[in-house]
FIKOL-697400 format. One record per residue (C-alpha): residue number from 1; x negated, y negated, z negated. Coordinates in nm, 3 decimals, m for minus. Layout:
// FIKOL-697400
    nr         X         Y         Z
   NUM         X         Y         Z
...
***
This chain:
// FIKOL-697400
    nr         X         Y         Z
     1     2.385    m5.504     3.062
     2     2.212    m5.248     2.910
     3     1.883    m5.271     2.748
     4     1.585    m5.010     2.836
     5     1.534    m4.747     2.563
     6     1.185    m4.733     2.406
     7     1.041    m4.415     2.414
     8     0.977    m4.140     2.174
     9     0.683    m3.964     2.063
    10     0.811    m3.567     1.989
    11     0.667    m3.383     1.725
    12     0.432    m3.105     1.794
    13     0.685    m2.787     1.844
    14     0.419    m2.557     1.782
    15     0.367    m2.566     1.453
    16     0.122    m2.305     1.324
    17    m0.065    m2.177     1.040
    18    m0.460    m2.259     1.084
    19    m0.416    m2.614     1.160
    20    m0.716    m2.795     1.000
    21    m0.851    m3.118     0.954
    22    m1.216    m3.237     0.821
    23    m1.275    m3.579     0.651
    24    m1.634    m3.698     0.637
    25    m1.625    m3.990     0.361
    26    m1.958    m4.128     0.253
    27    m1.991    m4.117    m0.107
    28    m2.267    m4.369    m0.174
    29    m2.638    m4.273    m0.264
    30    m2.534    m3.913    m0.288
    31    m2.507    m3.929     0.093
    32    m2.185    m3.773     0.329
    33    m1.920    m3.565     0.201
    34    m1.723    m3.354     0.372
    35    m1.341    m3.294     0.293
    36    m1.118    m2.989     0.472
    37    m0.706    m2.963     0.466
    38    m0.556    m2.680     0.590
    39    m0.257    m2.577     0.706
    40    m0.217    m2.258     0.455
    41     0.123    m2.079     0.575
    42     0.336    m2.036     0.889
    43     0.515    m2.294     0.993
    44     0.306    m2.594     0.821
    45     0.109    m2.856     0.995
    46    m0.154    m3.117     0.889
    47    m0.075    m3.473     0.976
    48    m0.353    m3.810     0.999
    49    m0.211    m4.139     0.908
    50    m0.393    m4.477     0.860
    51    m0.223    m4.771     0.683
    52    m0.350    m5.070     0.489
    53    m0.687    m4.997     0.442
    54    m0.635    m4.591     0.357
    55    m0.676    m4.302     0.533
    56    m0.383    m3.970     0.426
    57    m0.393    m3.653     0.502
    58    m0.074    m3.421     0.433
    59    m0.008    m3.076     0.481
    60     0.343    m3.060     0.585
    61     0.647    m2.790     0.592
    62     0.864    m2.777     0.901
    63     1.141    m2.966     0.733
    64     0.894    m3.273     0.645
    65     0.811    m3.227     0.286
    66     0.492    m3.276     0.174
    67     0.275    m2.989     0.040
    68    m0.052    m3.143    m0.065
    69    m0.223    m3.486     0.027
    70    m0.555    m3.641     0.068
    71    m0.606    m4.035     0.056
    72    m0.934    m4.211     0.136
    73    m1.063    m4.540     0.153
    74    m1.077    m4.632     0.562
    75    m1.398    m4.823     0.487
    76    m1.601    m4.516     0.371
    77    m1.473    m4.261     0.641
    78    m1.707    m4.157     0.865
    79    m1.504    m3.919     1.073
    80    m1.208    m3.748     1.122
    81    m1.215    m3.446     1.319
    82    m0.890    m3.226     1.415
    83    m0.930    m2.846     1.477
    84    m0.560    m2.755     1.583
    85    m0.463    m2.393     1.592
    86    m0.546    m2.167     1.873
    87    m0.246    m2.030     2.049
    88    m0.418    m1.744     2.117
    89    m0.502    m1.666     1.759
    90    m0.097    m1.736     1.712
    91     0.039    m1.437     1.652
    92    m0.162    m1.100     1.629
    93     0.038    m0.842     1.820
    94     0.145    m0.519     1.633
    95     0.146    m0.205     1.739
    96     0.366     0.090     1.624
    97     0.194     0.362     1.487
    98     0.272     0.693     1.644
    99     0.394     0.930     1.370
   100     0.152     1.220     1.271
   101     0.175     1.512     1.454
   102     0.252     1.737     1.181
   103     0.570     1.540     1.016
   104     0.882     1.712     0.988
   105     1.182     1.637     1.223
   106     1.434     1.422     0.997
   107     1.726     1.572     1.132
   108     1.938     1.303     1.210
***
């Protein structure tokens, strides 16, 4: 007898600079706050996670290690809004420049 398999969540295969997450926290009598983490290089991503009372968020490599993290109290967040990258902004694409018309043959 087999039993069924529970499913499994994939990770985002995209993974892409730009990723960015804001944090509103309110900070008391001074009012709302607003905290942004950013994916910073190629190939990082920005992950949410709320456990006991806390709200962190990491910017992560490809391979899982932690860059930088951001922990706040779940009580005092306001909201928590996601701006994932645009795949249209993903990659820019490069053209060649054509060579000037007045440079030398090489001579190969």
């Amino acid at each position: 007898m087999r039993l069924p398999v529970a499913s499994v969540v994939e990770p985002r295969l995209n993974f892409m600079r730009g990723d960015r997450v804001e944090v509103l926290v309110d900070v008391g009598g001074d009012g709302v706050r607003t905290f942004e983490i950013v994916a910073t290089k190629d190939g990082r991503r920005v992950e949410v996670a709320t456990a006991r009372g806390h709200v962190r968020v990491t910017e992560v490599t490809r391979s899982g290690q932690e860059v930088r993290a951001a922990e706040f109290i779940a009580a005092r967040v306001i909201a928590i809004v996601e701006h994932p990258a645009s795949e249209e902004a993903e990659r820019p694409v490069r053209k060649r420049k054509a060579p000037p018309k007045d440079q030398a043959a090489l001579g190969i």
